[in-house]
N, CA and C of each residue as an Amber inpcrd file, in Angstrom:
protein
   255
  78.6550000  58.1290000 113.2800000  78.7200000  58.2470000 111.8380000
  79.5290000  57.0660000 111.3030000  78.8680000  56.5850000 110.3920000
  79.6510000  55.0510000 109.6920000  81.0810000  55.8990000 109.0760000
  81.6050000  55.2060000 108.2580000  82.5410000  54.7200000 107.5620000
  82.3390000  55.5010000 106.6100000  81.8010000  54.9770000 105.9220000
  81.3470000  55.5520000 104.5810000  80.4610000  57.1130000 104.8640000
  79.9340000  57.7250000 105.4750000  79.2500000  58.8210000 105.8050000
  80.5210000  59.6650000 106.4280000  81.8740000  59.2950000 106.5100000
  83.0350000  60.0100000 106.9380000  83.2030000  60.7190000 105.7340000
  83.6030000  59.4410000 104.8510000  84.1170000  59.2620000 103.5170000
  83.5670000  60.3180000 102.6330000  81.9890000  60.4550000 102.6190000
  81.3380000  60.9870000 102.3010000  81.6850000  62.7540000 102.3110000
  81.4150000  62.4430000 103.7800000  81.8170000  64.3150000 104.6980000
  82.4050000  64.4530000 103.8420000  83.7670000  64.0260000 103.8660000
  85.6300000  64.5580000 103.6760000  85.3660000  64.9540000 102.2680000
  84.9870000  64.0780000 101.1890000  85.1040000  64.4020000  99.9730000
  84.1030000  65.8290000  99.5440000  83.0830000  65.5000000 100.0150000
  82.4630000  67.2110000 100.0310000  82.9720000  68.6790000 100.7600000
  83.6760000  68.2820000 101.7130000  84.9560000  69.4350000 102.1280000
  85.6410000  69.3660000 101.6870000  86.5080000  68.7890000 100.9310000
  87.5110000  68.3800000 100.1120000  86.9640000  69.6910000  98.3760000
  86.1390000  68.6820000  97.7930000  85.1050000  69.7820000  97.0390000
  85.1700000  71.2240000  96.8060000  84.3660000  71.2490000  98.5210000
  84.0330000  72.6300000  98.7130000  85.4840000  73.4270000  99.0410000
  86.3650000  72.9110000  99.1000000  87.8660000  73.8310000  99.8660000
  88.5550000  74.0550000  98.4080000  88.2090000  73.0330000  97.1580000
  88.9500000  73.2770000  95.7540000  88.1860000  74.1680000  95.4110000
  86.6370000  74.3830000  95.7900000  86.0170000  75.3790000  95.0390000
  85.9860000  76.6750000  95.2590000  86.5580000  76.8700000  96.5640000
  86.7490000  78.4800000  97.3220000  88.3430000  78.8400000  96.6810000
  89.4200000  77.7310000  96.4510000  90.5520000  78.2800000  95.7920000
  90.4490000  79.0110000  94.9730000  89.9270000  77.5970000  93.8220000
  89.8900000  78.0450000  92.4410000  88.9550000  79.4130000  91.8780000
  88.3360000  79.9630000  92.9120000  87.4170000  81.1440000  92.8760000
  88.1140000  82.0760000  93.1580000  89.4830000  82.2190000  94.4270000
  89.7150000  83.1200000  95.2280000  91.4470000  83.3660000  94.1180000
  91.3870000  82.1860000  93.1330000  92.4010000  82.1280000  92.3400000
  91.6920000  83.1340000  90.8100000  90.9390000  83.1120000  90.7620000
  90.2310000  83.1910000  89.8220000  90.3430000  85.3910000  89.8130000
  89.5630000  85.1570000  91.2290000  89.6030000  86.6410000  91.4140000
  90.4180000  87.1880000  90.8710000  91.8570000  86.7380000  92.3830000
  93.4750000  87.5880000  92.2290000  93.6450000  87.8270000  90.8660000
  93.4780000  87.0410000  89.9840000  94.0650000  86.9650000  88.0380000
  93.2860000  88.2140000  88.0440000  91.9790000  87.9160000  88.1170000
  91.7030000  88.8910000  87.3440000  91.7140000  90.4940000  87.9330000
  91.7120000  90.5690000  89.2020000  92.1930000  92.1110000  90.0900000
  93.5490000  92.4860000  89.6110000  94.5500000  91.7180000  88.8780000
  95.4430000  91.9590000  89.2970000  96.0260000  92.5280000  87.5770000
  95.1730000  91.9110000  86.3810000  95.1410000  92.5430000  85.1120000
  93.9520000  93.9830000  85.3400000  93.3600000  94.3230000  86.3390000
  93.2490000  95.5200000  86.6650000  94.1470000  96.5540000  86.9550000
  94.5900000  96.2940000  87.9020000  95.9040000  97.0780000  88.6770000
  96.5750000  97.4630000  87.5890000  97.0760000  95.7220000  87.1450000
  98.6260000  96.4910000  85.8330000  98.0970000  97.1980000  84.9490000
  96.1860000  97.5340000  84.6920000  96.0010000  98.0340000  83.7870000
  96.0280000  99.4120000  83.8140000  95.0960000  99.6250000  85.2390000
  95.3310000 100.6990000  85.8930000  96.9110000 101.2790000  85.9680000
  97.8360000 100.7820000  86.3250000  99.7490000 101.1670000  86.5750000
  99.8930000 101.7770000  85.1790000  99.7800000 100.6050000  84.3100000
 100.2300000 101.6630000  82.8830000  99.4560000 102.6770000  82.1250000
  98.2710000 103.1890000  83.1770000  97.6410000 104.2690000  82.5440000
  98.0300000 105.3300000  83.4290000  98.8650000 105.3290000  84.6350000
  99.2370000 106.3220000  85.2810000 100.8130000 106.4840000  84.7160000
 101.4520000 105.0560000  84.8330000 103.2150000 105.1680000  83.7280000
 103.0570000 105.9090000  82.5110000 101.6580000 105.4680000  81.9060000
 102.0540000 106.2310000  80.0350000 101.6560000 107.8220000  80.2920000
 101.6850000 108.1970000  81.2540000 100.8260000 109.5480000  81.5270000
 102.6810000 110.2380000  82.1600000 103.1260000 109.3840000  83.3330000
 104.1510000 109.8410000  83.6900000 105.2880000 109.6580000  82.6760000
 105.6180000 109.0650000  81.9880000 106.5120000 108.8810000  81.3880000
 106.6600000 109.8590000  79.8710000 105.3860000 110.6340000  79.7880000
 104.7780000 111.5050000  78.6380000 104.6060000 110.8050000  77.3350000
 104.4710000 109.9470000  77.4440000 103.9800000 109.5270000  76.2920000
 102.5920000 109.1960000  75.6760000 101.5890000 109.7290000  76.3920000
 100.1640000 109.7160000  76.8620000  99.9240000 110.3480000  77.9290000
  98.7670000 111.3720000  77.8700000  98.0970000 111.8080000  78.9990000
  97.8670000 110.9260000  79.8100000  98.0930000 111.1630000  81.4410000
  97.3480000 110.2540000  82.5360000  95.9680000 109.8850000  82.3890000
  95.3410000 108.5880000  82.4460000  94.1850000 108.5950000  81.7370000
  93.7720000 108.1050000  83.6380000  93.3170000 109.3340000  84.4220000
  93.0480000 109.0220000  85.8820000  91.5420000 108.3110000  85.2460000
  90.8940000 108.5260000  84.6140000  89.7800000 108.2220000  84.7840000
  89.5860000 106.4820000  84.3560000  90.6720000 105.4590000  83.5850000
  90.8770000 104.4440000  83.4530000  91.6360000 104.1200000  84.7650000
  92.4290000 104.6790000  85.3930000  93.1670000 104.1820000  86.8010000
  92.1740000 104.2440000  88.1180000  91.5350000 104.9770000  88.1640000
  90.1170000 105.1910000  89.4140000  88.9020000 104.2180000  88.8910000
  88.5360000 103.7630000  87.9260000  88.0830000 102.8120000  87.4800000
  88.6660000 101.6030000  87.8640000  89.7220000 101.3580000  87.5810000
  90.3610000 100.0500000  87.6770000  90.7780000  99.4190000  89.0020000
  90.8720000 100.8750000  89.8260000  91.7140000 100.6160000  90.9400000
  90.7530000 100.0610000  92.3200000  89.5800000 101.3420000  91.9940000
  88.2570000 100.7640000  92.5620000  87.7510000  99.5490000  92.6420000
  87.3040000  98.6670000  90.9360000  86.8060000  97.7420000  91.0650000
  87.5780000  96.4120000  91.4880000  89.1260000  96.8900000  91.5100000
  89.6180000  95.8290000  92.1680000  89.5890000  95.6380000  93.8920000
  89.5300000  96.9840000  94.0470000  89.3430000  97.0690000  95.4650000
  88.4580000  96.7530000  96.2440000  87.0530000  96.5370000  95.5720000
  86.1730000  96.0440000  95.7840000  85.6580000  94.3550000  95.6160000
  86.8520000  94.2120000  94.2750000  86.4630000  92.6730000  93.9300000
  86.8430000  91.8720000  95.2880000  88.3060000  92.6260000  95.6550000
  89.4850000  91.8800000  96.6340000  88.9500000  91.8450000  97.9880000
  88.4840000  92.9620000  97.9000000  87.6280000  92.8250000  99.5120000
  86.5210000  92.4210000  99.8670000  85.9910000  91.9650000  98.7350000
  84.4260000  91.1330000  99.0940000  85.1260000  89.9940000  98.8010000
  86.0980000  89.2900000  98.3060000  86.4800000  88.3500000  98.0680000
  86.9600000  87.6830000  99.5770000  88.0970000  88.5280000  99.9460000
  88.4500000  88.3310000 101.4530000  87.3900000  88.6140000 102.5040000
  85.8570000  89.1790000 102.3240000  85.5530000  88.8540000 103.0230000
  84.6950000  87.6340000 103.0920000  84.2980000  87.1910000 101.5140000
  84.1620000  85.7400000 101.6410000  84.4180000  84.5950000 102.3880000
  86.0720000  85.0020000 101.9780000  87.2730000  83.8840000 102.3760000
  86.6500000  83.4170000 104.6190000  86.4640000  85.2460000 105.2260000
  86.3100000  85.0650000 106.5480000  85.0360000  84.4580000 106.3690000
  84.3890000  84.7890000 106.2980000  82.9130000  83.5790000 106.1930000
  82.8300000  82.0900000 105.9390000  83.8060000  81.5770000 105.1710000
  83.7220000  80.3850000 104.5020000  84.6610000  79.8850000 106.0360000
  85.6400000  80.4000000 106.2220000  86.4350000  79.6250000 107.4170000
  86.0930000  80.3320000 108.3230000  85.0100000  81.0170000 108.9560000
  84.4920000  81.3230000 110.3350000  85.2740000  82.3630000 110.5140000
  86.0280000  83.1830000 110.4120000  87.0320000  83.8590000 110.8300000
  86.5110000  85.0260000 111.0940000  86.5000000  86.0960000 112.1480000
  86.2610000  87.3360000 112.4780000  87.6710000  88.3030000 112.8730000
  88.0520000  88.6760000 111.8680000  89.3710000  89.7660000 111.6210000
  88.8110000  91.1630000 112.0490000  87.6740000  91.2610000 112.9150000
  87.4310000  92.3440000 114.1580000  88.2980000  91.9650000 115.6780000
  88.5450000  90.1940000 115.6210000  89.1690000  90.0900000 116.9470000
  90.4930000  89.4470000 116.8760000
């Protein structure tokens, strides 16, 4: 492989490694204005100042759980990784 066809490689892994961040950055933000959204619908419930609204917290808690874990299992795919061994 020349010189320039290195050059080439690197900058498209380079690329592709900002573009799995900024995605896997992207997620966390937004799983994570789930959660707190989900937390203060179980706090305003405990604290009595609002009914527990379970049905906004099982909503929230779910789809983050799902965002986060297809996300991580992205993450093992993109870097080969098998977290069975």
């Amino acid at each position: 492989m020349t010189e320039e066809e290195w050059q080439d490689r690197e900058a498209h892994l380079l690329n592709d490694h900002h573009i799995v961040c900024n995605k896997t950055i992207r997620c966390i933000e937004e799983q994570l204005v789930l959660l707190t959204d989900g937390l203060s619908a179980l706090r305003g419930g405990s604290l009595g100042r609002n009914p527990i609204k379970l049905h906004v917290t099982d909503d929230h808690l779910e789809r983050a759980v799902d965002s986060l874990t297809a996300e991580l299992n992205h993450l093992y795919t993109h870097l080969g990784y098998d977290p069975t061994n």
